[in-house]
C-alpha positions as CSV (number, residue, x, y, z in Angstrom):
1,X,108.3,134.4,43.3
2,X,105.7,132.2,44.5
3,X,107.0,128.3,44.6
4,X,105.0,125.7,42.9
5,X,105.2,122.1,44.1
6,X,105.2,119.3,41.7
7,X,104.5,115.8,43.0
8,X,106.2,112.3,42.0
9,X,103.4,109.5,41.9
10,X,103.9,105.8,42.0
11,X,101.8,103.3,40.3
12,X,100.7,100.8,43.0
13,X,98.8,98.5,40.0
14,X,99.5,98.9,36.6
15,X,97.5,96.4,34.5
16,X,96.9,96.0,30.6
17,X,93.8,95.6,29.2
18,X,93.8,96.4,25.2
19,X,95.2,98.0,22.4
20,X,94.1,101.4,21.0
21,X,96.1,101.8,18.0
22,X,99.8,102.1,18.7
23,X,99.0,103.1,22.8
24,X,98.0,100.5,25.6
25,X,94.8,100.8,27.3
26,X,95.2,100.8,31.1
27,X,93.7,100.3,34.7
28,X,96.2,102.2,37.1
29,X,96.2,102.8,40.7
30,X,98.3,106.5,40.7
31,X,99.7,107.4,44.4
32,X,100.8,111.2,44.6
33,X,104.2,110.6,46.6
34,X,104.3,113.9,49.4
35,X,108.1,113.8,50.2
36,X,109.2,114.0,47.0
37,X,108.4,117.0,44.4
38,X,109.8,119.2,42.0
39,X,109.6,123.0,42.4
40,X,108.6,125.1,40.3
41,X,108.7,128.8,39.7
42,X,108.8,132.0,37.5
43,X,112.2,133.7,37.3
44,X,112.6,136.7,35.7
45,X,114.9,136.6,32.3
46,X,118.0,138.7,32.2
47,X,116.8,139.7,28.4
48,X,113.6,138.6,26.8
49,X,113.6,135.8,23.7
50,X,114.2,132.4,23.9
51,X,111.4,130.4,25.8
52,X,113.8,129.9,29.0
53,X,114.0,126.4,31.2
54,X,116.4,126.9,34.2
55,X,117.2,123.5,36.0
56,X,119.3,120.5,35.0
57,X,118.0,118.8,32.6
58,X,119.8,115.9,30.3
59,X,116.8,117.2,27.2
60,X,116.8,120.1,24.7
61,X,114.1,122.3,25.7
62,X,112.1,121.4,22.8
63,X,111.9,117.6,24.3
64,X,111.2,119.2,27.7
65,X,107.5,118.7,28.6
66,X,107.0,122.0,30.6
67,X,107.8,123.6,26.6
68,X,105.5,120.9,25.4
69,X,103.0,122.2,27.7
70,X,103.8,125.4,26.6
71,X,102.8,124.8,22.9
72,X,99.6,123.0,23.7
73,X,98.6,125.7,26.1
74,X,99.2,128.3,23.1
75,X,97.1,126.0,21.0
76,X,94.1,126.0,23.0
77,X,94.1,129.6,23.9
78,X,92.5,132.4,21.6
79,X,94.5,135.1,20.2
80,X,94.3,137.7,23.9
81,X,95.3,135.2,26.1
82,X,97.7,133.6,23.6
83,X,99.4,137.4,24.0
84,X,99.3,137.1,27.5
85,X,101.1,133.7,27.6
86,X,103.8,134.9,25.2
87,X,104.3,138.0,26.7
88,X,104.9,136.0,30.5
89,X,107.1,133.5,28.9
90,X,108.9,136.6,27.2
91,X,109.7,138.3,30.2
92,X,110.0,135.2,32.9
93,X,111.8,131.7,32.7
94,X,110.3,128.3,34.2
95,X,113.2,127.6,37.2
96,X,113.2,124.7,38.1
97,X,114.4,122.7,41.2
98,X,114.7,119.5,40.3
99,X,114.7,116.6,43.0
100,X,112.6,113.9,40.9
101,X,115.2,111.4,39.0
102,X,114.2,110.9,35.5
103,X,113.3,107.7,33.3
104,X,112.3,106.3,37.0
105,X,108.6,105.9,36.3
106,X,108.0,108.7,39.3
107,X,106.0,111.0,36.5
108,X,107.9,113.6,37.1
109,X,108.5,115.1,33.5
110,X,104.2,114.8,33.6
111,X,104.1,116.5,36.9
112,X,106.4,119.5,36.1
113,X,104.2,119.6,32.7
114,X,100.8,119.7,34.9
115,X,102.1,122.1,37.4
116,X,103.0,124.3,34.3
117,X,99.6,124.7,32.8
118,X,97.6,125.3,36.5
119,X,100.8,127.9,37.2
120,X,100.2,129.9,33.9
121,X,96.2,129.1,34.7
122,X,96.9,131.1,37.9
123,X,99.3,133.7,36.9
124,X,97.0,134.8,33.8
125,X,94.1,134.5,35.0
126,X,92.8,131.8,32.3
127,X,89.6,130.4,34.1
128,X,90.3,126.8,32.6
129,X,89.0,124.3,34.6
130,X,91.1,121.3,35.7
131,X,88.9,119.0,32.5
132,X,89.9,121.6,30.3
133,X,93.3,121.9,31.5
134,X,93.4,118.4,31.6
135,X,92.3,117.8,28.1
136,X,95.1,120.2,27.3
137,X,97.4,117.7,29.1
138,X,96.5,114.5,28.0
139,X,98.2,116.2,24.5
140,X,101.4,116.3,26.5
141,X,101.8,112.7,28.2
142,X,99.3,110.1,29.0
143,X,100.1,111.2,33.0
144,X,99.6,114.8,33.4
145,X,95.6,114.6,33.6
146,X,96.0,112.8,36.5
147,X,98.6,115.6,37.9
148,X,96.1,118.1,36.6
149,X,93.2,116.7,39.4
150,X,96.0,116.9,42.0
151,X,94.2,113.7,43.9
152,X,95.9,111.8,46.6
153,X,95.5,108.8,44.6
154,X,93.1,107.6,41.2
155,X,91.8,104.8,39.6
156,X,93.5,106.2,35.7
157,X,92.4,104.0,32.8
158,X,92.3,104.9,28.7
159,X,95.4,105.4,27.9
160,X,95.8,108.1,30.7
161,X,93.0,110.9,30.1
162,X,90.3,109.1,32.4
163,X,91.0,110.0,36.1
164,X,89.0,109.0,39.0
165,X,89.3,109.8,42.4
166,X,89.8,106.5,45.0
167,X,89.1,108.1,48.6
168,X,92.1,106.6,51.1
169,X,94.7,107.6,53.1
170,X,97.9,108.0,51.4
171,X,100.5,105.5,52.0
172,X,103.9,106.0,53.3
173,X,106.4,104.9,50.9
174,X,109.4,104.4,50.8
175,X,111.0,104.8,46.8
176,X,114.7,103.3,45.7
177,X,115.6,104.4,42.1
178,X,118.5,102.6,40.6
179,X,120.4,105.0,38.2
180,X,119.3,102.8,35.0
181,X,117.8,105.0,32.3
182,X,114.6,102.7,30.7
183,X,112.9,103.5,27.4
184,X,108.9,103.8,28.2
185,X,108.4,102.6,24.7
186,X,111.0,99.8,24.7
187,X,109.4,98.4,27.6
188,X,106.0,98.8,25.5
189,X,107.2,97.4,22.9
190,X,108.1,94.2,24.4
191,X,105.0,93.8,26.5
192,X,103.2,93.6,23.7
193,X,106.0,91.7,21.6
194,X,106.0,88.4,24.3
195,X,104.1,89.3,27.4
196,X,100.3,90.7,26.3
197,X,97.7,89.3,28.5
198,X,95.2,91.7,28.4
199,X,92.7,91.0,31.8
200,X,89.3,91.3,31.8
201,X,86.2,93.8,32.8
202,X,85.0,91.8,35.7
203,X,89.1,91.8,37.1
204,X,89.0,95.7,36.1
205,X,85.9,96.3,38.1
206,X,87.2,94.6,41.3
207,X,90.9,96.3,41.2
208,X,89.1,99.8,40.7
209,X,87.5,99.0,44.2
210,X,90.2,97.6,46.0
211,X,92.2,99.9,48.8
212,X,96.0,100.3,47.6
213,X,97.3,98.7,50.6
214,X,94.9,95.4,50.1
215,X,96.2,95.3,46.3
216,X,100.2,95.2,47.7
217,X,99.3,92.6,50.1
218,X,97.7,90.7,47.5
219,X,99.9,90.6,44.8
220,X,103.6,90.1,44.3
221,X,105.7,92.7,42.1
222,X,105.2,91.1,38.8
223,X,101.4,90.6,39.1
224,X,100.9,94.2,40.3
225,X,102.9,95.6,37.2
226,X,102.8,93.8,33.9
227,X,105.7,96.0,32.4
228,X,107.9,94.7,35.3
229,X,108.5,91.6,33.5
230,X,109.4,93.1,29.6
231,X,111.3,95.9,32.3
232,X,113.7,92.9,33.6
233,X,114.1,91.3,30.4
234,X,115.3,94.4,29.1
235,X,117.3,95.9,31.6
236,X,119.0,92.6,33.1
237,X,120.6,94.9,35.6
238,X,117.1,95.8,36.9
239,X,117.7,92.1,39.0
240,X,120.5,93.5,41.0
241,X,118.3,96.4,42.2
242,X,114.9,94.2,43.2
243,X,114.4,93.5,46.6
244,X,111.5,91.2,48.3
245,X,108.7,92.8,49.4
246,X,109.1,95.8,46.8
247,X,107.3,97.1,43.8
248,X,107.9,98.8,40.6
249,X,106.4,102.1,38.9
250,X,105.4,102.3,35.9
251,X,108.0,101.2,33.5
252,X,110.5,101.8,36.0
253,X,113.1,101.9,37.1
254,X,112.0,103.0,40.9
255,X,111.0,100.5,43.2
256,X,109.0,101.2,46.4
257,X,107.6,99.7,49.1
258,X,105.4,100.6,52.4
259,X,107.3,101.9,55.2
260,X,106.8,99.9,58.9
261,X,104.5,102.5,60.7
C-alpha cells in the first residue's frame, strides 16, 4: 500500500495576543521539519469491525486524532460518501509507523490527523479542497489546518484555523526532545494564570514579515515562545534539558536549534 508521509513542525515564534473564550489567540511561525515524519498507510484488516489503528500508541483509539479525524470526516460527508468511508475503514486499518515523540510540541498527533483526511480525500475520491478539508481539521486540533496546506512554513494565527504561506527556504534543524510528557492545557493554564502579556497589532504585523532565521537571531528562547516560561515553571526538570542557543516548540517539551551549515 501506498506510504503517506506525515511531517513534524516546529514553532520558530509562538506569541499571544488575546483571549477567545476558553482558547488563546495566536501569531505562529509553523516550520514543516523534513527529516522527521510519521508514516502512514492502509492495511488491510484480518476481519472487518472495529475502526483499526496499528502503531504504538500510549491513547485509546477514541483519544487518537486520526479516529477524531475519522468522526469529523463522517460528519461533513453526505450519506454516499459517508458509505464509502465506512466501508474503507471496514475493510482497511490506519498502520502507522510512528517516529514523532509525543507531548513534544512537534504536532505530530495533528500531522497524522491531517495526513488522514487528504489520504481518505485521495483514496475516495472526495474532491474536498484543502479549505474544506481544513475546516474539517480545525474540529480536530488547532494544528492540523496548517498540516492540511502542507506549506514549508506559515504565518498561523486565530487559534489555529488561519494559515498563511511565508515563502523561505526551510531551515535545517536540529530537534532534542527530553522524555517529559507536558500537558498543552496546563501549560495554558498557567500562561494565562501569571504570565499573559498579550502583544500588540503593530508587533503582529512586523513578526508576520520577518524571515524565521532573522526572528531566532533576534530573540532569545523565552521571548520567541511565551509558553516557554509557564513550560519551566511547570516542568522544573525542563531546566536540565535547555541548552544556550536553543529554542522550544509549542508547549514543549522539544527543543531545536539551527544546524552550522
Amino acid at each position: 500500500m501506498k506510504l503517506y508521509k506525515a511531517y513534524a513542525k516546529v514553532n520558530i515564534l509562538l506569541k499571544i495576543i488575546g483571549k477567545r473564550g476558553n482558547y488563546h489567540e495566536i501569531i505562529s511561525r509553523f516550520m514543516r521539519v523534513n527529516s522527521l515524519y510519521d508514516e502512514l498507510s492502509f492495511a488491510p484488516k484480518q476481519k472487518s469491525g472495529e475502526f483499526e489503528i496499528v502503531g504504538e500508541f500510549s491513547c485509546s483509539v477514541e483519544q487518537n486524532t486520526i479516529y477524531k479525524a475519522y468522526m469529523a470526516l463522517l460528519e461533513a460527508l453526505d450519506e454516499e460518501s459517508a458509505a464509502s468511508l465506512k466501508n474503507l475503514m471496514n475493510k482497511y486499518g490506519v498502520k502507522v509507523e510512528k517516529k514523532i515523540p509525543a507531548f513534544a510540541g512537534l504536532g505530530g498527533g495533528s500531522s497524522d490527523a491531517a495526513t488522514y483526511l487528504k489520504m481518505c480525500n485521495e483514496v475516495l475520491h472526495l474532491g474536498l479542497s484543502l479549505n474544506e478539508l481544513s475546516a474539517i481539521g480545525i474540529k480536530v486540533g488547532a494544528d492540523v489546518p496548517f498540516f492540511i496546506y502542507g506549506y514549508d512554513s506559515a504565518n498561523v494565527s486565530g487559534i489555529g484555523e488561519v494559515v498563511e504561506e511565508f515563502k523561505e527556504k526551510l531551515l535545517n534543524l536540529e530537534i532534542f526532545t527530553p522524555r517529559i510528557e507536558i500537558s498543552t492545557p496546563k501549560v495554558y493554564m498557567l500562561y494565562r494564570e501569571q504570565f499573559y502579556n498579550p502583544i500588540d497589532g503593530f508587533e503582529v504585523e512586523r513578526l508576520k514579515k520577518t524571515p524565521s532565521l532573522d526572528i531566532l537571531k533576534q530573540m532569545s528562547a523565552d521571548e520567541a515562545n511565551d509558553l516557554f516560561k509557564p513550560a519551566l515553571q511547570a516542568y522544573k526538570e525542563l531546566k536540565n534539558h535547555y541548552r544556550h542557543g536553543c529554542y522550544f516548540s509549542g508547549s514543549g517539551s522539544s527543543f531545536f536549534r539551527v544546524k552550522d551549515t
